[in-house]
Wavefront OBJ file of the C-alpha trace (Angstrom):
o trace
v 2.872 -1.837 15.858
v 4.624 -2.433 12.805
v 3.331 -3.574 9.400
v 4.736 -4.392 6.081
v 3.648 -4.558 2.481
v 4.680 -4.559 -0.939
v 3.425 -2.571 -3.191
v 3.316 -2.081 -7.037
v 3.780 0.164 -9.446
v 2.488 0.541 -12.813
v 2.519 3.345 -15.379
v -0.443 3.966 -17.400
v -1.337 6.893 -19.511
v 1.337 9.150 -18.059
v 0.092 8.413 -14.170
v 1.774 5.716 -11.492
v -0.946 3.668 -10.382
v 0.097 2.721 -6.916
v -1.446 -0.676 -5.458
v -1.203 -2.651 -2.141
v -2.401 -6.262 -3.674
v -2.920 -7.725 -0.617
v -5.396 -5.037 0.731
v -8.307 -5.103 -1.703
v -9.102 -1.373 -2.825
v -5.819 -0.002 -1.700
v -4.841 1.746 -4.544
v -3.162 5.581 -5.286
v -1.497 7.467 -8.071
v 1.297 9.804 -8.184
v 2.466 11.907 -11.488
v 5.579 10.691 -10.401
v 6.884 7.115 -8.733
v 8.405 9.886 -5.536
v 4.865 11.265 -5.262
v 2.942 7.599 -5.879
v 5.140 6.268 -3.451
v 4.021 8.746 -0.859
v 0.378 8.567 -1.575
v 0.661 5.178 -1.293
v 1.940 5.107 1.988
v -0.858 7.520 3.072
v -2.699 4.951 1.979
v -1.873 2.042 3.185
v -1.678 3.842 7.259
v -5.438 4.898 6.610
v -6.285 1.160 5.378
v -4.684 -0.144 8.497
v -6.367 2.154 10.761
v -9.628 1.478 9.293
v -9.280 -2.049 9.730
v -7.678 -1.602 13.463
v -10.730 0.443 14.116
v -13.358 -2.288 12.801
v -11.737 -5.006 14.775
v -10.668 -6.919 11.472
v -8.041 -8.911 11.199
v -4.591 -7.610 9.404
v -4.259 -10.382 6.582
v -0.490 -11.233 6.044
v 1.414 -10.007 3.056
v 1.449 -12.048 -0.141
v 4.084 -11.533 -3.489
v 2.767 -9.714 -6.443
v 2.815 -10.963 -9.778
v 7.235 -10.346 -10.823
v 5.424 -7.857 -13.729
v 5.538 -4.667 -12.201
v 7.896 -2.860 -9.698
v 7.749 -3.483 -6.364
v 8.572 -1.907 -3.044
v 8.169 -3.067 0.555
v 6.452 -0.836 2.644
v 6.426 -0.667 6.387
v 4.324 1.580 8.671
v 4.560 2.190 12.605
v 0.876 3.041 14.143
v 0.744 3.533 17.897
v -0.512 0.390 19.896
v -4.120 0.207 20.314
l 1 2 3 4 5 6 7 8 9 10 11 12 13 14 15 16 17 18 19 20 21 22 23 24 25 26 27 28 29 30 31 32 33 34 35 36 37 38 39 40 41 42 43 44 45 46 47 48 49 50 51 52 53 54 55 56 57 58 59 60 61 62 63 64 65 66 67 68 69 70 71 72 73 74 75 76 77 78 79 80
């Protein structure tokens, strides 16, 4: 099943801080945007399982404030 996201990017205090706003609590931080971007991801496929495995519903994506940077992100997880 496929799912995308967009997620932002902000740099504080030398760190990326890494956010999914659509998925309350998904949040990660890389040194670098390369290594947020990948913990990010990590992320966002163990949010989605989580919620798979809980029988909750996958809420749709919704546009960040235009403030930060932003990235779609998609993920492929096996059908259930």
């Amino acid at each position: 099943m496929n799912y995308h996201f967009t997620a932002q990017y902000e740099e504080c205090d030398g760190v990326i801080i890494a956010t999914i706003p659509t998925l309350k609590g998904c949040v990660s931080y890389g040194y670098t945007l390369e290594e947020a971007e990948k913990n990010i991801q990590e992320a966002l496929e163990l949010y989605i399982e989580d919620l798979l495995e809980s029988g909750e519903n996958i809420p749709a994506d919704t546009f960040p404030s235009p403030l930060f940077i932003k990235k779609p992100l998609s993920i492929t997880l096996p059908a259930a």
